[in-house]
C-alpha positions as a printed NumPy array, in Angstrom:
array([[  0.   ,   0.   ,   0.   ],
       [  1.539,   3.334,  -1.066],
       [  0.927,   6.357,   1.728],
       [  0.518,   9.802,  -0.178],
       [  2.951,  11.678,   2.298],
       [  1.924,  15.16 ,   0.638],
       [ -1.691,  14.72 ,   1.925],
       [ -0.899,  13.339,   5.206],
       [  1.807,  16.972,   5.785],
       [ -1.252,  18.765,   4.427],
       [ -3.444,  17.216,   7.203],
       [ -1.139,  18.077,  10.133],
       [  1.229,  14.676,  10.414],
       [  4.506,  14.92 ,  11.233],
       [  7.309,  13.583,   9.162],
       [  8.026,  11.486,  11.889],
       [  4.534,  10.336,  12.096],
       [  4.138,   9.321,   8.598],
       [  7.622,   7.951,   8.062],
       [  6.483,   4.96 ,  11.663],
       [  3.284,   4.432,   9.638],
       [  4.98 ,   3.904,   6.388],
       [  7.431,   1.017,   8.193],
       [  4.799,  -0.002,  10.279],
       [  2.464,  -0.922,   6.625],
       [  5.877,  -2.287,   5.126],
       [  6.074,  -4.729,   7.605],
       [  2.825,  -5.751,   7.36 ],
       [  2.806,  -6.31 ,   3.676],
       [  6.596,  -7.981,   4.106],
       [  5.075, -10.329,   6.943],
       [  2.051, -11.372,   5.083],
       [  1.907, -14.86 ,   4.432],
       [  2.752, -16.054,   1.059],
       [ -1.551, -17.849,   0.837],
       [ -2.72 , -14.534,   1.979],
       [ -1.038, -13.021,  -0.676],
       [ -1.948, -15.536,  -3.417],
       [ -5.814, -15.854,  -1.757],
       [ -5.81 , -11.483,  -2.325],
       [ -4.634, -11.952,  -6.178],
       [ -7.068, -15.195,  -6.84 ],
       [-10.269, -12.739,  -5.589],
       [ -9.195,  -9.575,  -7.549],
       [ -8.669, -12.042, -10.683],
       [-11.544, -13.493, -10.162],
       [-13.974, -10.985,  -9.57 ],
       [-12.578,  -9.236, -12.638],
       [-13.495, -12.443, -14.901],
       [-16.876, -12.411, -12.899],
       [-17.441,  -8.392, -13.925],
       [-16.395,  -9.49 , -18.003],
       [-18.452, -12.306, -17.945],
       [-22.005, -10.359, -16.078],
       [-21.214,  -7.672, -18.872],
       [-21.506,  -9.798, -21.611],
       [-24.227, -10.982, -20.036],
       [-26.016,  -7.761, -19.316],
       [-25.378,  -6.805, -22.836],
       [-26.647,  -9.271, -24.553],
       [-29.813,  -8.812, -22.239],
       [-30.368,  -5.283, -23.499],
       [-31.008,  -6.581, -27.043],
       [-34.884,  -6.427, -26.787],
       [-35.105,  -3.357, -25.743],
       [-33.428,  -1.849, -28.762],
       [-36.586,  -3.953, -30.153],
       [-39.342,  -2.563, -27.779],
       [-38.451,   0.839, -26.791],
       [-39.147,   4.143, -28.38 ],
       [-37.799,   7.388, -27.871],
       [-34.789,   8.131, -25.42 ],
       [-35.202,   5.547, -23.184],
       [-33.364,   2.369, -24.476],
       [-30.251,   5.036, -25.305],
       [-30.675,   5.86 , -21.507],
       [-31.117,   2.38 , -20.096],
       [-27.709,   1.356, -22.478],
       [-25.73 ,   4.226, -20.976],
       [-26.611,   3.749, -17.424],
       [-25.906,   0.294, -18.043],
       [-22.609,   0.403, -19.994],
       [-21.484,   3.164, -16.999],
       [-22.322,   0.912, -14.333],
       [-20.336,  -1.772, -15.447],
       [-17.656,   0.965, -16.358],
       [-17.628,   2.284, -12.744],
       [-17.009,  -1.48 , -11.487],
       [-14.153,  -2.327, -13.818],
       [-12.648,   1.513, -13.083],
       [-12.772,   0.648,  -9.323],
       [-11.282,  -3.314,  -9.568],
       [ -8.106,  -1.634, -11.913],
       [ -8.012,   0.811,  -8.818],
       [ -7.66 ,  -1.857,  -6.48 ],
       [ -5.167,  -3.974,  -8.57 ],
       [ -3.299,  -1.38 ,  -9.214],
       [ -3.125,  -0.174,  -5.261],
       [ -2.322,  -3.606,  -3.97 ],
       [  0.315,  -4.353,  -6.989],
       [  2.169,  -1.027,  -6.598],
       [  2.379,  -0.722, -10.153],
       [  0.098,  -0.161, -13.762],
       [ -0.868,  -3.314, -15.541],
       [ -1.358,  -2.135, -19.196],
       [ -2.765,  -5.977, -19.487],
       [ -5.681,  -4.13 , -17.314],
       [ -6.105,  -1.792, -19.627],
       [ -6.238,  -4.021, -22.638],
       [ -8.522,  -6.013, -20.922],
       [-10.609,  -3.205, -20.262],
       [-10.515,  -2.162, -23.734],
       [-11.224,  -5.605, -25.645],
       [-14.568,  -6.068, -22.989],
       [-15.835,  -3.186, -24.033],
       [-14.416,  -4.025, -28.278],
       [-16.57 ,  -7.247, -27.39 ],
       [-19.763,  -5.956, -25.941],
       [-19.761,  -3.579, -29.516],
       [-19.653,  -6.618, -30.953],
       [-22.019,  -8.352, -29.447],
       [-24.827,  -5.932, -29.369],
       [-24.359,  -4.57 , -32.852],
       [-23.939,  -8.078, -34.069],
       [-26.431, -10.265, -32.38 ],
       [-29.354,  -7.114, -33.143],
       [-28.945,  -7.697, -36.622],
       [-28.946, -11.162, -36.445],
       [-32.697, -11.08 , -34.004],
       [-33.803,  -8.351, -36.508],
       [-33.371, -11.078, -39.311],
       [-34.446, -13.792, -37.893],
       [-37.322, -12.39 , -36.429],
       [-38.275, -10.199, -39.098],
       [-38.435,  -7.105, -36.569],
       [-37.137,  -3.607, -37.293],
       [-34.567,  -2.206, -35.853],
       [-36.12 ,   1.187, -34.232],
       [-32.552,   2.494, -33.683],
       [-28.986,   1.538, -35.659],
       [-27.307,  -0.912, -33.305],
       [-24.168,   0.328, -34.077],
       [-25.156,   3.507, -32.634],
       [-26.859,   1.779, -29.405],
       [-23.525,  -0.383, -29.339],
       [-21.362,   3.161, -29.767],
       [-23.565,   4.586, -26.686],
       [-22.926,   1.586, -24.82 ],
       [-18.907,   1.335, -25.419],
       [-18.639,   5.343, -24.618],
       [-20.581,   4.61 , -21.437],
       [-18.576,   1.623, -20.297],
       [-15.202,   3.529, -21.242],
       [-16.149,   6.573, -19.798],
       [-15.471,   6.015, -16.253],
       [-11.812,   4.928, -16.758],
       [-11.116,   7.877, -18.635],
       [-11.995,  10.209, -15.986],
       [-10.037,   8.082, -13.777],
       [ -6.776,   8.535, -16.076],
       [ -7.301,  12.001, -16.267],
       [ -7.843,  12.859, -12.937],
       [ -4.808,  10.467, -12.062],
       [ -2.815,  12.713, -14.719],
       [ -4.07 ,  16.029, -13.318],
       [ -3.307,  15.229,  -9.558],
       [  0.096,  13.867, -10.48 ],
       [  1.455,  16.881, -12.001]])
């Protein structure tokens, strides 16, 4: 765990204070036992294959709608959606990132091919319902996919940039 030593002056520690917290964390994270360790990386691994897998999911669910809804609502219902999921990923990369002490671009790349594949998926698999079924498409699903990827990415780019601001 990294300590921010700026905000901790700003908030009235001591440099002696912060320095016997930073040793005191070290240890902690030196003395922690190897299946502790291993046990933190299996549930940040796994939640984050449990977050791809319920947005595919959840994708894939919003399908009908683009079927059965008029007006603004379906392109609201796909951008809360796609943010939602957005927000989790954003705050699991956080996490990782915290307890690894270092930027996984593989976290990024995952990031970006989830949301590559969710595009895919909706604007594919619409098409494919609005042939089979015969049904119209009330709104291009490459558009409802578009509002869906922007959505999902949106929350990790605000992340970056605020990271970027704050750094400088």
């Amino acid at each position: 765990m990294n300590i921010n030593k700026i905000d901790l002056l700003k908030k009235g520690w001591s440099i002696k204070e912060i320095e016997d917290a930073s040793k005191i964390i070290q240890k902690a994270e030196d003395n922690k036992l190897l299946r502790a360790k291993v046990f933190d990386k299996t549930i940040y691994w796994a939640s984050l294959f449990l977050i791809i897998v319920g947005n595919i999911i959840c994708s894939t669910f919003l399908i009908p709608f683009a079927f059965a809804l008029k007006g603004f609502a379906i392109v609201l219902i796909v951008a809360v959606t796609g943010f939602t999921f957005g927000v989790l990923f954003s705050i699991l990369i956080l996490d990782i990132i915290k307890t690894e002490r270092q930027f996984m671009k593989g976290l990024l790349v995952t990031l970006l091919t989830s949301g590559i594949i969710n595009f895919a998926l909706i604007s594919r698999v619409s098409i494919e319902f609005s042939l089979k079924t015969m049904l119209p498409l009330r709104y291009n699903p490459y558009i409802i996919a578009g509002i869906y990827l922007l959505s999902f990415l949106t929350p990790h780019i605000v992340v970056m940039i605020t990271q970027k601001s704050t750094t400088k």
